[in-house]
C-alpha positions as a Markdown table, in Angstrom:
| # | Residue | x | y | z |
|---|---|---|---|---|
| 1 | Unk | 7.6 | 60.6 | 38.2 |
| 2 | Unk | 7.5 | 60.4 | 42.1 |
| 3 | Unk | 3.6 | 60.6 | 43.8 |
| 4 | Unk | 3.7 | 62.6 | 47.0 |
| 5 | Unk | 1.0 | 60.9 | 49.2 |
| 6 | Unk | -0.9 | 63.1 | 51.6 |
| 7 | Unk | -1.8 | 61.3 | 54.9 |
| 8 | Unk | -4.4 | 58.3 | 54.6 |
| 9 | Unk | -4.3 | 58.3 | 50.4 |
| 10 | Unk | -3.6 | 54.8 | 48.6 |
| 11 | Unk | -0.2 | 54.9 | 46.8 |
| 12 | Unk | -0.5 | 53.7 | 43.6 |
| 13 | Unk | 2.1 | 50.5 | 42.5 |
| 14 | Unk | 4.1 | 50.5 | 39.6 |
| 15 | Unk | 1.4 | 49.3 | 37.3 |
| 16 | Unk | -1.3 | 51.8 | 38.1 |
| 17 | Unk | 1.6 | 54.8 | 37.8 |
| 18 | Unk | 2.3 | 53.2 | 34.8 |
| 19 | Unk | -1.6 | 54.4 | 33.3 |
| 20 | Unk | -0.8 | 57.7 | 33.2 |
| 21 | Unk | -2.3 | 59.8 | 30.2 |
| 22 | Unk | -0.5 | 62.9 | 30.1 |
| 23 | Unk | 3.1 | 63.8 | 30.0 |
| 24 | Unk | 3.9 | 64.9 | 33.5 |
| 25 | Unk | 7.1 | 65.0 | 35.3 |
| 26 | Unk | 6.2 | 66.9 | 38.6 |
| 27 | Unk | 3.5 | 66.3 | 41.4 |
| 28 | Unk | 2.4 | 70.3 | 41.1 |
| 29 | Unk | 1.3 | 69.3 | 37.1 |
| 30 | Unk | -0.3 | 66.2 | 37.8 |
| 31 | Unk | -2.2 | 67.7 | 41.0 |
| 32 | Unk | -3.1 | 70.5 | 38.5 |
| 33 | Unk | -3.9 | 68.6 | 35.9 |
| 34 | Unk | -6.4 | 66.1 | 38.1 |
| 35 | Unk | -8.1 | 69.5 | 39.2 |
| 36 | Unk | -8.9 | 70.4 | 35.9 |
| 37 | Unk | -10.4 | 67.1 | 34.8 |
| 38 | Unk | -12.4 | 67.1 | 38.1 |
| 39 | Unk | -13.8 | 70.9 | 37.3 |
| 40 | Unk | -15.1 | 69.4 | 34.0 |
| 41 | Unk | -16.8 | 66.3 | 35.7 |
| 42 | Unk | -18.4 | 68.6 | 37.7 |
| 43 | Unk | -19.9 | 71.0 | 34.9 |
| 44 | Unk | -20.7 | 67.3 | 32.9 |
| 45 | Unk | -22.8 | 66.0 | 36.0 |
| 46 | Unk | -24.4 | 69.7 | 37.9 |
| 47 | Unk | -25.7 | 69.7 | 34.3 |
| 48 | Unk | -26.6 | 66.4 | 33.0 |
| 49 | Unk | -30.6 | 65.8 | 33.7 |
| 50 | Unk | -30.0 | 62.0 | 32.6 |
| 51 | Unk | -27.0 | 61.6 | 35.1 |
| 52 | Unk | -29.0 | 62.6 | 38.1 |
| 53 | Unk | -31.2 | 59.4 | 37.6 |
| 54 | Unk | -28.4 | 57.2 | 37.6 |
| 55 | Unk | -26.1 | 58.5 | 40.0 |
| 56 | Unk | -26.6 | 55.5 | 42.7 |
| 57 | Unk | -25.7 | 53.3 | 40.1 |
| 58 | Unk | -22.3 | 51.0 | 39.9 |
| 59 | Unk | -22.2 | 52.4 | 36.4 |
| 60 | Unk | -23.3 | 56.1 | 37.1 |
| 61 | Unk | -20.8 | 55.8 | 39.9 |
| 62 | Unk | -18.1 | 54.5 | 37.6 |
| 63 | Unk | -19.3 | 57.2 | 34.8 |
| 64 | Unk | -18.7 | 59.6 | 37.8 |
| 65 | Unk | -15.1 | 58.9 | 38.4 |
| 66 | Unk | -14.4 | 57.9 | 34.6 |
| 67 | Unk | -15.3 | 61.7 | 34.0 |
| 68 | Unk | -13.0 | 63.1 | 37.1 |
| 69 | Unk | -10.2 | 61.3 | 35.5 |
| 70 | Unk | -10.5 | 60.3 | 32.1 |
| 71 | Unk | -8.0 | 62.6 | 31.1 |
| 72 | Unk | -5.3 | 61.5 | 33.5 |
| 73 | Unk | -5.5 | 58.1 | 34.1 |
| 74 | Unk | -6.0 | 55.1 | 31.8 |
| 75 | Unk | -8.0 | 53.2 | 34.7 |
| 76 | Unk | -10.3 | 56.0 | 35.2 |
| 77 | Unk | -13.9 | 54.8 | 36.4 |
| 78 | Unk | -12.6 | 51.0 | 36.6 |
| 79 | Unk | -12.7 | 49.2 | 39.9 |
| 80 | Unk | -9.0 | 48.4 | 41.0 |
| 81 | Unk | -7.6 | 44.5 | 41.0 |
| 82 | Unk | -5.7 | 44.6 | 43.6 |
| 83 | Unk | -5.8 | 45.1 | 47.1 |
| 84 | Unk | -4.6 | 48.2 | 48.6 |
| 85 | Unk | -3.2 | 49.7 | 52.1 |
| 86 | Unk | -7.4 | 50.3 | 52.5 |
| 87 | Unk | -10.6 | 49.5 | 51.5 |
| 88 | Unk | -12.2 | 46.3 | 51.5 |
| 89 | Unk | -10.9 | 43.6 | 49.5 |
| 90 | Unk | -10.5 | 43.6 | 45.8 |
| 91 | Unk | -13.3 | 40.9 | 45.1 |
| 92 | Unk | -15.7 | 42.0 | 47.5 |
| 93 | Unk | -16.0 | 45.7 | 45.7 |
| 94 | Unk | -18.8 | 45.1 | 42.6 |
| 95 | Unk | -21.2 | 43.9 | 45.4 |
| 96 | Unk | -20.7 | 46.4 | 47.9 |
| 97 | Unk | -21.2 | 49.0 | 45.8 |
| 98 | Unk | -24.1 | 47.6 | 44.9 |
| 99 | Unk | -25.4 | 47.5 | 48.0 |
| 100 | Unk | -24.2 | 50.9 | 48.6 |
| 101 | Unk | -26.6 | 52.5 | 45.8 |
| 102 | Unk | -29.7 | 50.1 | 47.1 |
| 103 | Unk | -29.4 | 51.4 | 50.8 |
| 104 | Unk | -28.7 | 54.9 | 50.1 |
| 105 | Unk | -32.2 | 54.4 | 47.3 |
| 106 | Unk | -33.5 | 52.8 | 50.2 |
| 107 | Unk | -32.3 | 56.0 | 52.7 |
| 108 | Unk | -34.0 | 58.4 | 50.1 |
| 109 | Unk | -37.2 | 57.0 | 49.0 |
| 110 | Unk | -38.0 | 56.4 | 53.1 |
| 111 | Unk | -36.7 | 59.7 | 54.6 |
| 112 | Unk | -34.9 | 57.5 | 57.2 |
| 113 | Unk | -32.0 | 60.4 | 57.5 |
| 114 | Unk | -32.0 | 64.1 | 56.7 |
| 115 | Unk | -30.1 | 65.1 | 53.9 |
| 116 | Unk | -26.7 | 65.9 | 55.3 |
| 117 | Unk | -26.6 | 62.6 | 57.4 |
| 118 | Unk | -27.4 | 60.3 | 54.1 |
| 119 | Unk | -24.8 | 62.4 | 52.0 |
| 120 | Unk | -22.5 | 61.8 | 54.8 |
| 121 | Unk | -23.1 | 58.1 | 55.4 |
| 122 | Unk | -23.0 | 57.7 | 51.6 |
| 123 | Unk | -19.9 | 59.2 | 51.3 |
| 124 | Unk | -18.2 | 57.1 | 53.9 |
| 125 | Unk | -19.4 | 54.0 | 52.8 |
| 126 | Unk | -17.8 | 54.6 | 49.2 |
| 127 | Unk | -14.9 | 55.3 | 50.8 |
| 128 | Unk | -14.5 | 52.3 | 53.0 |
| 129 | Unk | -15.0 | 50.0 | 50.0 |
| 130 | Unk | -12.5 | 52.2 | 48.6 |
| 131 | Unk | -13.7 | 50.7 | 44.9 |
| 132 | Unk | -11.0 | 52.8 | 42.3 |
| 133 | Unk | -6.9 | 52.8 | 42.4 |
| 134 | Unk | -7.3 | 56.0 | 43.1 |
| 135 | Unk | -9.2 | 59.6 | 44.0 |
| 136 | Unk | -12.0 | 57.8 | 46.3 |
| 137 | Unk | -12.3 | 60.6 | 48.5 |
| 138 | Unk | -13.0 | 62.9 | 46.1 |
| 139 | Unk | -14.9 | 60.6 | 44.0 |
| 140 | Unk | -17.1 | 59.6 | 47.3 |
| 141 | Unk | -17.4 | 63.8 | 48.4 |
| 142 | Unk | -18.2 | 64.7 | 44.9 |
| 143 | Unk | -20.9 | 62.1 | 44.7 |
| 144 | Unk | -22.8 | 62.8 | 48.0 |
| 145 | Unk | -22.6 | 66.5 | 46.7 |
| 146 | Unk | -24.5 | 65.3 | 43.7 |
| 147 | Unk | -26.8 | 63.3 | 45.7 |
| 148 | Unk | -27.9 | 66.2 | 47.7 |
| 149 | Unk | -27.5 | 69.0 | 44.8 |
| 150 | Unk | -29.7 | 67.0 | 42.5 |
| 151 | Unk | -32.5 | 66.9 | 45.7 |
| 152 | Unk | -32.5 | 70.5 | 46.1 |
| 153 | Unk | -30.4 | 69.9 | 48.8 |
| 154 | Unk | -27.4 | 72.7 | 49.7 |
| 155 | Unk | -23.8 | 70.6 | 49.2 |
| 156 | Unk | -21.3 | 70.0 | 51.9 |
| 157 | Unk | -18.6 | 72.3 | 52.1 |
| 158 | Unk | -16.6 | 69.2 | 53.4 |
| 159 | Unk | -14.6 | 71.8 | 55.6 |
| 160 | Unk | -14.1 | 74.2 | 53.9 |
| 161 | Unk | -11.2 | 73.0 | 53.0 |
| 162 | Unk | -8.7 | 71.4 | 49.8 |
| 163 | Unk | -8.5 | 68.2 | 51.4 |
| 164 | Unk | -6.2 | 66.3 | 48.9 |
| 165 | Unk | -3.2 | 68.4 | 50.5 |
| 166 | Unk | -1.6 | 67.3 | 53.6 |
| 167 | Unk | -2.5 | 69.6 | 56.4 |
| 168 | Unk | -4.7 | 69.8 | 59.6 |
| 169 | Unk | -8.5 | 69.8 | 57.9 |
| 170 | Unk | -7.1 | 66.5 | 56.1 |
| 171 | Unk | -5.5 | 65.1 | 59.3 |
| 172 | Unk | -9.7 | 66.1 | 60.9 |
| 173 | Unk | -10.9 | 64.1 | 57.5 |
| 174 | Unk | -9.4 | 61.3 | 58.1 |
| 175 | Unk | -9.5 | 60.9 | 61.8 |
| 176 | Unk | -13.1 | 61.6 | 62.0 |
| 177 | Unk | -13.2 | 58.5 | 58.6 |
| 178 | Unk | -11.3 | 56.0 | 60.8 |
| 179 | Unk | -14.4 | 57.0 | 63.7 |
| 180 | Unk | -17.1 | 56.8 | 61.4 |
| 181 | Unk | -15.3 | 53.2 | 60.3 |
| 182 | Unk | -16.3 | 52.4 | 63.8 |
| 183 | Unk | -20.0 | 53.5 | 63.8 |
| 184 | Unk | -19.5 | 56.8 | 65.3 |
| 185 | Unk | -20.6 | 59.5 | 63.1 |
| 186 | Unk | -20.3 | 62.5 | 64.9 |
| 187 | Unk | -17.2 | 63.7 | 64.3 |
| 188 | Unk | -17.5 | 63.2 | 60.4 |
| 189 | Unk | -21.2 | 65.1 | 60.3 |
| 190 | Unk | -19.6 | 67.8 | 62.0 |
| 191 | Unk | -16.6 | 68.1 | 59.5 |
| 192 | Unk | -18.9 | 67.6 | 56.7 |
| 193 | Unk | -21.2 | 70.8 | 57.6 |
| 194 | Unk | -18.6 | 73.1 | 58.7 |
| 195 | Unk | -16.9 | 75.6 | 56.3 |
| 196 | Unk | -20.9 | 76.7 | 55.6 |
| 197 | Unk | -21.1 | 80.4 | 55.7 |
């Protein structure tokens, strides 16, 4: 099967492709299929009282993405092993994210930013380290959701948006990624809150 990428995703090489689950044939069914195991992930963790306590964890992190896409991909909820067209080195990720989880516990216990700025800043730096093969950016918005929804915080509608389809809120995503990658929030805070009725 040929993978479409939309604009700023990480094509997956031959090996990754190779760790497909099911038997799909056309981009439509995979992107279906990914939704669906994403829904699920996202009933498992809005409802999963032990989850919330180890969400800024590597391995509630990993759990997080091993549930979006345990059904479709073999590698689900592993760090990739490779280096890709983003994202930090391969080597480097299994610290970062470590360090990711402490400063955003850090963020939390200390009030140093209100909730949509620490969602937001959490949510890019998972997606600059960039840590799976695949589905970071959702991984990394679904995460800072959880973050906030398991405060009492309202989520980020991220747009407003389907932002895994090529198309002008992804081509705002990502520029406003590539900003933040240069310590200039702004323009990702703003994405992140609107879309909110």
């Amino acid at each position: 099967m040929r993978i479409e990428y939309p604009e700023g995703a990480t094509p997956l090489d031959e090996d990754y492709r190779q760790d497909l689950i099911p038997d799909i044939q056309l981009q439509v069914e995979l992107n279906e299929f990914e939704q669906k195991n994403i829904v699920e992930a996202i009933l498992w963790a809005s409802h999963n009282r032990r989850f919330s306590k180890t969400l800024l964890s590597p391995q509630g992190l990993c759990e997080l993405h091993r549930r979006m896409f345990n059904s479709t991909w073999r590698w689900a909820g592993r760090y990739r092993s490779r280096n890709t067209n983003i994202g930090l080195e391969w080597p480097q990720i299994a610290e970062n994210v470590i360090l990711v989880c402490q400063d955003t516990e850090y963020w939390v216990e200390n009030h140093i930013y209100d909730w949509n700025e620490m969602a937001v800043r959490f949510h890019h730096r998972l997606v600059k380290i960039h840590p799976f093969p695949n589905g970071n950016g959702r991984h990394a918005r679904l995460a800072a959701n959880l973050l906030l929804g398991y405060n009492g915080q309202a989520v980020l509608p991220w747009g407003g948006a389907h932002l895994d389809e090529q198309g002008k809120a992804r081509s705002e995503y990502i520029s406003a990624l590539q900003e933040a990658d240069r310590n200039s929030y702004d323009r990702l805070f703003s994405f992140a809150v609107s879309g909110r009725e």
